[in-house]
C-alpha positions in Angstrom: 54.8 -37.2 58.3 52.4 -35.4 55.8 54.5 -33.9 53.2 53.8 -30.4 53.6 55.3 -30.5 57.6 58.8 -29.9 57.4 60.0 -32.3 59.8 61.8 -33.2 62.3 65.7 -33.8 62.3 68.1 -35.1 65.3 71.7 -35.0 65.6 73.5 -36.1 68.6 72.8 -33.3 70.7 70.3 -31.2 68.8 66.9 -31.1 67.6 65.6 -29.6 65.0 62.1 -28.7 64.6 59.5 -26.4 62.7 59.1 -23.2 65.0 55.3 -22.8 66.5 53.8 -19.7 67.6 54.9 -20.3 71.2 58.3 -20.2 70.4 58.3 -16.5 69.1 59.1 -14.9 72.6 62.4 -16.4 72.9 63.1 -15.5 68.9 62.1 -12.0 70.1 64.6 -12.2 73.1 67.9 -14.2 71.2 67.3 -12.7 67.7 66.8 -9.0 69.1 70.3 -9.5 71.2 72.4 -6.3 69.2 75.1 -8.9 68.5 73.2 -11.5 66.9 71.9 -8.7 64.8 74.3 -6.7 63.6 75.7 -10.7 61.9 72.6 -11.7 60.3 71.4 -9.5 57.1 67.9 -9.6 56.9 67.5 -9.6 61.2 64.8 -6.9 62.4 66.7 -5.0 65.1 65.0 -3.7 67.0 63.0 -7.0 67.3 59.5 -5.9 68.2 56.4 -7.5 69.4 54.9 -9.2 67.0 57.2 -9.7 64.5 58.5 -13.5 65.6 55.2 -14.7 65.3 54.7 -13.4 61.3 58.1 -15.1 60.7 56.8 -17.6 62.3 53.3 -17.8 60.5 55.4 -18.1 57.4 56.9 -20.8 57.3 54.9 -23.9 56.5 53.4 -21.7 53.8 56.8 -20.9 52.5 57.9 -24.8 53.3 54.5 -26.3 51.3 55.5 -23.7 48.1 58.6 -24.9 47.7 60.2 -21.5 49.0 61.8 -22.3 52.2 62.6 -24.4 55.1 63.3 -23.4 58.9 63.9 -25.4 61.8 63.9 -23.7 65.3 67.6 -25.3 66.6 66.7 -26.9 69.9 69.0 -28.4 72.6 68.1 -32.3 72.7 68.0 -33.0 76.3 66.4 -30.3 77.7 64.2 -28.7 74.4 65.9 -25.1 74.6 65.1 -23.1 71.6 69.2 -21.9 70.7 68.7 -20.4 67.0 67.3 -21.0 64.0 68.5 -22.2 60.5 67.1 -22.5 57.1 67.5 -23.2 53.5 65.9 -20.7 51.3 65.4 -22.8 47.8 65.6 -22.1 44.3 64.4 -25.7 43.0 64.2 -24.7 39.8 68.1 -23.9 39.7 68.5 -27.4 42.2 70.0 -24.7 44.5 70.0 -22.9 48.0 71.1 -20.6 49.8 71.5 -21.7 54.3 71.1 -19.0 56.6 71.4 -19.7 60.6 72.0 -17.9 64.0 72.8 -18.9 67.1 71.7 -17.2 70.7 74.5 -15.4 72.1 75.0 -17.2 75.0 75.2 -20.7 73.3 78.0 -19.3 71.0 80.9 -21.3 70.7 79.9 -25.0 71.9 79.8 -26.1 68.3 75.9 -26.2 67.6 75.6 -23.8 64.6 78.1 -26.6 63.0 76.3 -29.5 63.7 73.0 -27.8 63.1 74.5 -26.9 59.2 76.2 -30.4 58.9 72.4 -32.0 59.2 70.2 -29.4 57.4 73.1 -29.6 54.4 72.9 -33.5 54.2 68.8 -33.0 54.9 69.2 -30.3 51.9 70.7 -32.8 49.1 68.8 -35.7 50.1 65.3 -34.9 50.5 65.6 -31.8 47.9 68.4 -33.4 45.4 69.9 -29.8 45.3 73.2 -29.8 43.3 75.1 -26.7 45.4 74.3 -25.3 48.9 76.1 -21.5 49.8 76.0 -19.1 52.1 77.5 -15.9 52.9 78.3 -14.2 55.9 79.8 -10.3 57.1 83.5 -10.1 56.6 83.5 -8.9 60.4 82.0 -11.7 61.5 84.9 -14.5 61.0 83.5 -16.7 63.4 80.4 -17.5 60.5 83.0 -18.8 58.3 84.7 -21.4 60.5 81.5 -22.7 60.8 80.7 -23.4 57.1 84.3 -24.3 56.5 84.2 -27.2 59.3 80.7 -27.9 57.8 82.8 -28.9 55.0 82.2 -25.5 52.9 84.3 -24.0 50.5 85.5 -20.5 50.0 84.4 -19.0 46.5 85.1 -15.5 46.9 84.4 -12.2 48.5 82.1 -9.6 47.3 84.0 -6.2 48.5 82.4 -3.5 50.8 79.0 -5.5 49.0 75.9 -4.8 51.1 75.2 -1.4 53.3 74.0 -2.9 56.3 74.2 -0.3 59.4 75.5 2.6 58.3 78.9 0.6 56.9 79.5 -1.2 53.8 80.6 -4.7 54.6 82.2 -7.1 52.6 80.6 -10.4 51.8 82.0 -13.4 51.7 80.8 -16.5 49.8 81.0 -20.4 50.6 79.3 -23.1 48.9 79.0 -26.9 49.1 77.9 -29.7 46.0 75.9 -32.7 46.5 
Protein backbone atom coordinates (compact mmCIF):
# COMPACT_ATOMS: atom_id res chain seq x y z
CA UNK A 1 0.00 0.00 0.00
CA UNK A 2 1.42 3.41 -1.05
CA UNK A 3 0.78 5.74 1.75
CA UNK A 4 -1.41 8.20 0.18
CA UNK A 5 -4.29 5.09 -0.70
CA UNK A 6 -6.47 4.89 2.12
CA UNK A 7 -6.79 1.34 2.46
CA UNK A 8 -8.48 -1.41 2.79
CA UNK A 9 -10.14 -2.70 6.08
CA UNK A 10 -12.16 -6.12 6.73
CA UNK A 11 -14.26 -7.08 9.50
CA UNK A 12 -16.09 -10.26 9.63
CA UNK A 13 -18.78 -9.49 7.34
CA UNK A 14 -17.85 -6.12 5.84
CA UNK A 15 -15.36 -4.50 3.64
CA UNK A 16 -14.33 -1.37 3.68
CA UNK A 17 -12.86 0.33 0.75
CA UNK A 18 -11.98 3.83 -0.83
CA UNK A 19 -15.08 4.66 -3.10
CA UNK A 20 -14.17 4.90 -7.11
CA UNK A 21 -16.01 6.73 -9.65
CA UNK A 22 -18.09 3.64 -10.52
CA UNK A 23 -19.57 3.52 -7.28
CA UNK A 24 -21.32 7.02 -7.42
CA UNK A 25 -24.66 5.70 -9.00
CA UNK A 26 -25.57 3.67 -6.05
CA UNK A 27 -24.38 6.75 -3.60
CA UNK A 28 -26.77 8.73 -5.78
CA UNK A 29 -29.58 6.03 -5.31
CA UNK A 30 -28.99 5.16 -1.20
CA UNK A 31 -27.77 8.62 -0.14
CA UNK A 32 -30.68 10.53 -2.14
CA UNK A 33 -33.31 7.93 -0.28
CA UNK A 34 -35.43 11.08 1.85
CA UNK A 35 -34.74 9.04 4.96
CA UNK A 36 -31.20 8.68 4.81
CA UNK A 37 -31.22 12.37 4.28
CA UNK A 38 -33.17 14.05 6.48
CA UNK A 39 -30.38 11.97 9.36
CA UNK A 40 -27.20 13.01 7.90
CA UNK A 41 -26.34 16.94 8.12
CA UNK A 42 -24.32 17.74 5.40
CA UNK A 43 -26.37 15.05 2.84
CA UNK A 44 -27.36 16.82 -0.61
CA UNK A 45 -31.10 16.06 -0.95
CA UNK A 46 -32.08 16.09 -3.63
CA UNK A 47 -29.01 14.01 -4.74
CA UNK A 48 -28.34 15.03 -8.29
CA UNK A 49 -26.33 13.70 -11.11
CA UNK A 50 -23.17 14.45 -10.76
CA UNK A 51 -22.67 15.16 -7.39
CA UNK A 52 -21.46 11.47 -6.06
CA UNK A 53 -18.78 11.54 -8.30
CA UNK A 54 -17.23 15.14 -6.91
CA UNK A 55 -17.54 13.63 -3.45
CA UNK A 56 -16.13 11.00 -4.77
CA UNK A 57 -13.13 12.86 -6.64
CA UNK A 58 -12.41 14.17 -3.20
CA UNK A 59 -11.37 11.95 -1.38
CA UNK A 60 -7.80 10.70 -1.91
CA UNK A 61 -6.98 14.37 -2.15
CA UNK A 62 -8.64 15.04 1.18
CA UNK A 63 -7.08 11.48 2.50
CA UNK A 64 -3.28 12.46 1.11
CA UNK A 65 -3.75 16.22 2.97
CA UNK A 66 -4.40 14.83 6.05
CA UNK A 67 -8.13 16.10 5.96
CA UNK A 68 -10.20 13.10 5.74
CA UNK A 69 -10.79 9.50 5.34
CA UNK A 70 -13.91 7.59 3.60
CA UNK A 71 -14.47 4.11 2.94
CA UNK A 72 -17.48 3.03 0.78
CA UNK A 73 -19.04 0.18 3.46
CA UNK A 74 -19.32 -2.95 1.29
CA UNK A 75 -20.95 -6.29 2.14
CA UNK A 76 -17.98 -8.98 2.20
CA UNK A 77 -19.48 -11.83 0.36
CA UNK A 78 -21.15 -10.38 -2.29
CA UNK A 79 -19.23 -6.61 -2.71
CA UNK A 80 -22.58 -4.54 -2.25
CA UNK A 81 -21.83 -0.95 -1.74
CA UNK A 82 -24.35 -0.41 1.84
CA UNK A 83 -23.04 3.25 3.06
CA UNK A 84 -20.34 5.07 3.65
CA UNK A 85 -18.30 6.20 6.80
CA UNK A 86 -15.53 8.53 7.42
CA UNK A 87 -13.28 10.30 9.87
CA UNK A 88 -12.93 13.90 9.12
CA UNK A 89 -9.37 14.75 11.09
CA UNK A 90 -8.06 17.58 12.96
CA UNK A 91 -4.39 16.08 13.51
CA UNK A 92 -3.21 18.93 14.73
CA UNK A 93 -5.74 18.64 17.84
CA UNK A 94 -5.03 14.39 17.63
CA UNK A 95 -8.80 14.51 17.01
CA UNK A 96 -11.85 13.52 14.72
CA UNK A 97 -14.94 13.77 14.23
CA UNK A 98 -16.82 9.89 12.40
CA UNK A 99 -19.60 10.50 10.22
CA UNK A 100 -21.53 7.29 8.49
CA UNK A 101 -24.87 6.18 6.82
CA UNK A 102 -26.32 3.29 6.05
CA UNK A 103 -28.71 2.43 2.84
CA UNK A 104 -32.11 2.18 4.00
CA UNK A 105 -32.77 -1.14 3.30
CA UNK A 106 -29.75 -2.64 5.13
CA UNK A 107 -30.84 -0.76 8.32
CA UNK A 108 -30.90 -2.66 11.35
CA UNK A 109 -28.59 -5.87 10.61
CA UNK A 110 -25.92 -4.29 12.75
CA UNK A 111 -23.39 -3.01 9.89
CA UNK A 112 -23.13 0.74 10.72
CA UNK A 113 -21.72 -0.81 14.26
CA UNK A 114 -19.34 -2.93 13.04
CA UNK A 115 -18.35 -0.60 10.34
CA UNK A 116 -17.70 2.30 13.41
CA UNK A 117 -16.08 -0.46 15.69
CA UNK A 118 -13.20 -0.92 12.77
CA UNK A 119 -12.74 2.63 11.44
CA UNK A 120 -12.53 3.80 15.42
CA UNK A 121 -9.80 1.15 16.15
CA UNK A 122 -8.31 2.04 12.38
CA UNK A 123 -8.74 5.81 13.70
CA UNK A 124 -6.32 5.48 16.98
CA UNK A 125 -3.94 3.17 15.45
CA UNK A 126 -2.85 4.33 12.24
CA UNK A 127 -3.60 8.16 13.21
CA UNK A 128 -2.72 8.01 17.16
CA UNK A 129 -5.81 10.36 17.67
CA UNK A 130 -6.46 10.88 21.42
CA UNK A 131 -10.61 11.33 21.14
CA UNK A 132 -13.01 10.28 18.34
CA UNK A 133 -16.98 11.94 18.49
CA UNK A 134 -19.71 12.17 16.66
CA UNK A 135 -23.04 13.63 16.72
CA UNK A 136 -26.22 12.75 15.48
CA UNK A 137 -30.14 14.44 15.18
CA UNK A 138 -31.98 14.05 18.41
CA UNK A 139 -34.84 12.46 16.18
CA UNK A 140 -32.84 9.98 14.96
CA UNK A 141 -32.23 7.65 18.25
CA UNK A 142 -31.32 4.79 16.24
CA UNK A 143 -27.65 6.84 15.41
CA UNK A 144 -27.00 6.74 19.04
CA UNK A 145 -27.33 3.03 19.81
CA UNK A 146 -24.94 2.63 17.36
CA UNK A 147 -22.07 4.73 18.78
CA UNK A 148 -23.06 3.70 22.26
CA UNK A 149 -22.58 -0.21 21.35
CA UNK A 150 -19.52 1.10 19.42
CA UNK A 151 -18.48 1.68 22.86
CA UNK A 152 -19.21 5.62 22.76
CA UNK A 153 -19.98 7.80 25.38
CA UNK A 154 -22.72 10.40 25.89
CA UNK A 155 -21.18 14.03 26.50
CA UNK A 156 -24.05 16.08 26.04
CA UNK A 157 -26.75 17.66 23.92
CA UNK A 158 -26.58 20.85 22.08
CA UNK A 159 -30.46 22.04 22.26
CA UNK A 160 -32.59 22.87 19.12
CA UNK A 161 -28.53 23.37 17.79
CA UNK A 162 -28.53 23.22 13.95
CA UNK A 163 -31.58 24.40 11.48
CA UNK A 164 -31.58 21.64 9.19
CA UNK A 165 -35.03 21.38 7.15
CA UNK A 166 -37.05 23.95 8.17
CA UNK A 167 -36.72 22.62 12.13
CA UNK A 168 -34.24 23.19 14.65
CA UNK A 169 -32.90 19.91 15.93
CA UNK A 170 -31.12 19.13 18.82
CA UNK A 171 -27.68 17.69 18.66
CA UNK A 172 -26.42 15.19 20.51
CA UNK A 173 -22.74 14.47 21.19
CA UNK A 174 -20.67 11.05 21.82
CA UNK A 175 -17.09 10.67 21.95
CA UNK A 176 -14.52 7.87 22.45
CA UNK A 177 -10.53 8.11 23.79
CA UNK A 178 -7.72 6.08 22.59
Amino acid sequence: MAPYEIPVLETLRLRLRPFVVIDAPEVQRLAGDVDVARNTLAMPFPYSDGMAEAWIGNHAGDFIEGKSAIWAITLKDTRQLIGAIGLSLQLQFSNAEIGYWIGQEYWNNGYCTEALKEVINFGFESFKLHKIYASYFGNNPSSGKVMQKAGMIYEGTLKSHMFHWNEYKDLVQYGIWG
